[in-house]
C-alpha positions in Angstrom: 99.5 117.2 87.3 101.9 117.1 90.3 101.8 113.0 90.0 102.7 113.3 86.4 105.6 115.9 87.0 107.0 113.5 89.9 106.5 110.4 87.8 108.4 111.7 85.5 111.2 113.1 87.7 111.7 109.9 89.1 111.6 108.1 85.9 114.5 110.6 84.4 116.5 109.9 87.3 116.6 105.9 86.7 117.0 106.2 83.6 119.5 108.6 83.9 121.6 106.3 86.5 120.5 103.1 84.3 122.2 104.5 81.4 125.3 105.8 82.6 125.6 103.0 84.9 125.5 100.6 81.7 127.4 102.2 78.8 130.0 104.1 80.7 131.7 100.3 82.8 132.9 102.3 85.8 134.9 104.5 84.0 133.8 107.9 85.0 136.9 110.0 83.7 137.7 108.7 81.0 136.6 111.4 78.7 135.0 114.9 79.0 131.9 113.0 78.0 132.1 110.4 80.5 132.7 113.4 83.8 129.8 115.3 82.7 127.5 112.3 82.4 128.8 111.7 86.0 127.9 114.9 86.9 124.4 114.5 85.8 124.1 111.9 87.7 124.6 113.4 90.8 122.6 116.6 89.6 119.8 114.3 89.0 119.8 112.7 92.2 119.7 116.3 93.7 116.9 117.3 91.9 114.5 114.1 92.4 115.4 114.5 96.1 115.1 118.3 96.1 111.6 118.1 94.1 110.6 115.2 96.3 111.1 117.4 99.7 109.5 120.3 98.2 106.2 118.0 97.4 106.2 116.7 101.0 106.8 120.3 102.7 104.1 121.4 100.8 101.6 118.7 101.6 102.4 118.2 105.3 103.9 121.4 107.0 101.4 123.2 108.8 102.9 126.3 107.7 105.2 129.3 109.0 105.1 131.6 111.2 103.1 135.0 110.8 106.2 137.0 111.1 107.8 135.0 108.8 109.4 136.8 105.8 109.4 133.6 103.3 107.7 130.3 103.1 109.8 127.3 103.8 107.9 125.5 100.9 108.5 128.5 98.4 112.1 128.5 99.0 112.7 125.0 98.5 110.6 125.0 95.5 112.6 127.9 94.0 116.2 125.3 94.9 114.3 123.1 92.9 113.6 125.1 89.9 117.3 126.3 89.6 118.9 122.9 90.3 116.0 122.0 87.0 117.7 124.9 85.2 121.0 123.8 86.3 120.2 120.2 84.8 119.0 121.3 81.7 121.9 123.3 80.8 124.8 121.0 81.9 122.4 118.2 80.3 122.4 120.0 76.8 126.7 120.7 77.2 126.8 116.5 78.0 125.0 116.0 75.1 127.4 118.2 72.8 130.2 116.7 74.6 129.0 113.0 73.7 128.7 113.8 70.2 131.6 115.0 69.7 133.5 112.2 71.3 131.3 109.8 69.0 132.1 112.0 65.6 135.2 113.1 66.4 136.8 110.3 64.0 134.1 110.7 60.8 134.0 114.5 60.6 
């Protein structure tokens, strides 16, 4: 399942980047729509990389200290969960954004 979850991270993120790189033409302030899709961007790139680290601590750190109060890999796994939630929301407000800008003219 973890293979699945990353394939799919990393698929979101090109796709993501493919996208905006191809309909917006270097115009990344153009509109409301257009800064918030850049936004995502960036926010995606932090999550792939933020879920990617978390994978790798948990697969090849050793493991904390005893007297350690929290794991290394739980922290960076709970970064990654609230840059996901993060994504989602600003996601779903880019989304609104965009179709507004693309009905503003019909409605």
């Amino acid at each position: 399942m973890h293979y699945l979850h990353a394939f799919l991270g990393y698929f979101s993120l090109f796709a993501t980047v493919w996208f905006a790189m191809k309909l917006m033409h270097w115009r990344f302030t153009e509109s409301l729509h257009n800064a918030m899709g850049t936004t995502m961007m960036f926010l995606s790139v932090l999550v792939t990389l933020s879920g990617s680290l978390s994978a790798s601590v948990l697969r090849f750190y050793s493991g904390d200290k005893p007297w350690s109060a929290k794991e290394k890999s739980m922290m960076i796994g709970k970064i990654h969960r609230i840059f996901g939630y993060i994504v989602l929301l600003i996601g779903n407000f880019t989304i609104t954004t965009g179709f507004y800008s693309y009905f503003e003219g019909t409605l």
